[in-house]
Structure formats: C-alpha cells, structure tokens
C-alpha positions as CSV (number, residue, x, y, z in Angstrom):
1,X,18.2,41.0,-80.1
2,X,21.2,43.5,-79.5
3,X,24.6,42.8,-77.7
4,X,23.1,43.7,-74.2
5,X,20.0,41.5,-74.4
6,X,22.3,38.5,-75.3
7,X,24.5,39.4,-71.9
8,X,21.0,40.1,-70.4
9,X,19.7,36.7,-71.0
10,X,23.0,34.8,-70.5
11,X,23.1,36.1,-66.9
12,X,20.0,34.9,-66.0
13,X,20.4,31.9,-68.0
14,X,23.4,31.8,-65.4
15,X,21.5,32.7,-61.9
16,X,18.5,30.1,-63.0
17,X,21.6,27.4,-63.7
18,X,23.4,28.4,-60.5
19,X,19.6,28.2,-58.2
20,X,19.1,24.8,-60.0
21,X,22.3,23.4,-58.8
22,X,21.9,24.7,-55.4
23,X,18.3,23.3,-55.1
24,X,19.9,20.1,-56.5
25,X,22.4,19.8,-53.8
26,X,19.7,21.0,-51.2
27,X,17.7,18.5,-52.0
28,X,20.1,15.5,-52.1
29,X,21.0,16.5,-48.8
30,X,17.4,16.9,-47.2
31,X,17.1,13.1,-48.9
32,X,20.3,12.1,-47.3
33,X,19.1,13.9,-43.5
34,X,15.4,11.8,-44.3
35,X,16.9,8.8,-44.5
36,X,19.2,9.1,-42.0
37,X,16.1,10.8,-39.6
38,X,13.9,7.3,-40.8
39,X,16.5,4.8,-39.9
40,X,16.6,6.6,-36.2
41,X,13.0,6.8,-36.1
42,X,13.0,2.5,-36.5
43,X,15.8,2.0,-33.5
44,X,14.0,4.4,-31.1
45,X,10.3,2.7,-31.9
46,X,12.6,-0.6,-31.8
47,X,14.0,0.2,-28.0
48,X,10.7,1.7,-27.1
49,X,8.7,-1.5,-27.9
50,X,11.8,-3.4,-25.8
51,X,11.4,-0.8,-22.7
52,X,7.4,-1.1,-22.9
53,X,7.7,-5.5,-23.0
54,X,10.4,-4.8,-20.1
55,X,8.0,-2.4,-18.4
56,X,4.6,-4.7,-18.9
57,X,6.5,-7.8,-17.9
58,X,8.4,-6.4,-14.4
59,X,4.2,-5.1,-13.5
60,X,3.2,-8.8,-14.3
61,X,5.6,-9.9,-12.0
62,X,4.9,-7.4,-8.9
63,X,1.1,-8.4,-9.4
64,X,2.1,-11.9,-8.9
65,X,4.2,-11.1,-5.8
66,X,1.5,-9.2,-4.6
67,X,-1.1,-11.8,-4.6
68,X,1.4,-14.1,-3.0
69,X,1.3,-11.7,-0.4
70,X,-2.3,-11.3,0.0
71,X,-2.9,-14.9,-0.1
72,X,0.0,-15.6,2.7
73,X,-1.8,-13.0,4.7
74,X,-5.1,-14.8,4.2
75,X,-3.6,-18.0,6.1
C-alpha cells in the first residue's frame, strides 16, 4: 500500500469512527426519550383508569337517583 492508500483508509477509518459515535449518542438518547415516553405512557393509563372508575361510579349513582325517582312517581 502507498502513502495515499494509508491517508485513504485512515479517513474512512475516521468517518466510520465519527458515524459510530454519532449513532452511539443517537441511540442513548432515543433510549433516554423511550424511557421517559414509557414512564408517561403508565401516569396517563394511571389517570385514565381513575377518570373511567370516576366516570362508572357518578352513572351508578344517577341510575340510582333515577329509580328513586321512578319509584316516587309510582306512589
């Protein structure tokens, strides 16, 4: 191999180092956005199951009322 191959081969020894690195960092930072996208995922499922018992239990309670209703209106 002559001078130039050498310099050839170093810079794209160079670029392939350099793309590595910048995959690395992409990809600790996609980990980091998961996580953080996961532990949001849990709190909204979390306050959607709280808003749906909330939701379920204030219907329960107009049935109720409204058979009170019905059954005063029977008498």
């Amino acid at each position: 191999m002559g001078k130039i191959d050498l310099q050839s081969l170093e810079i794209q020894i160079d670029k392939l180092v350099q793309a590595c690195q910048h995959l690395a960092e992409e990809n600790q930072a996609l980990q980091t956005q998961q996580v953080s996208l996961i532990t949001e995922r849990d709190t909204l499922l979390e306050k959607n199951a709280l808003a749906r018992d909330r939701i379920e239990a204030m219907i329960a309670r107009l049935k109720a009322m409204d058979v009170g209703v019905i059954a005063n209106e029977q008498r």
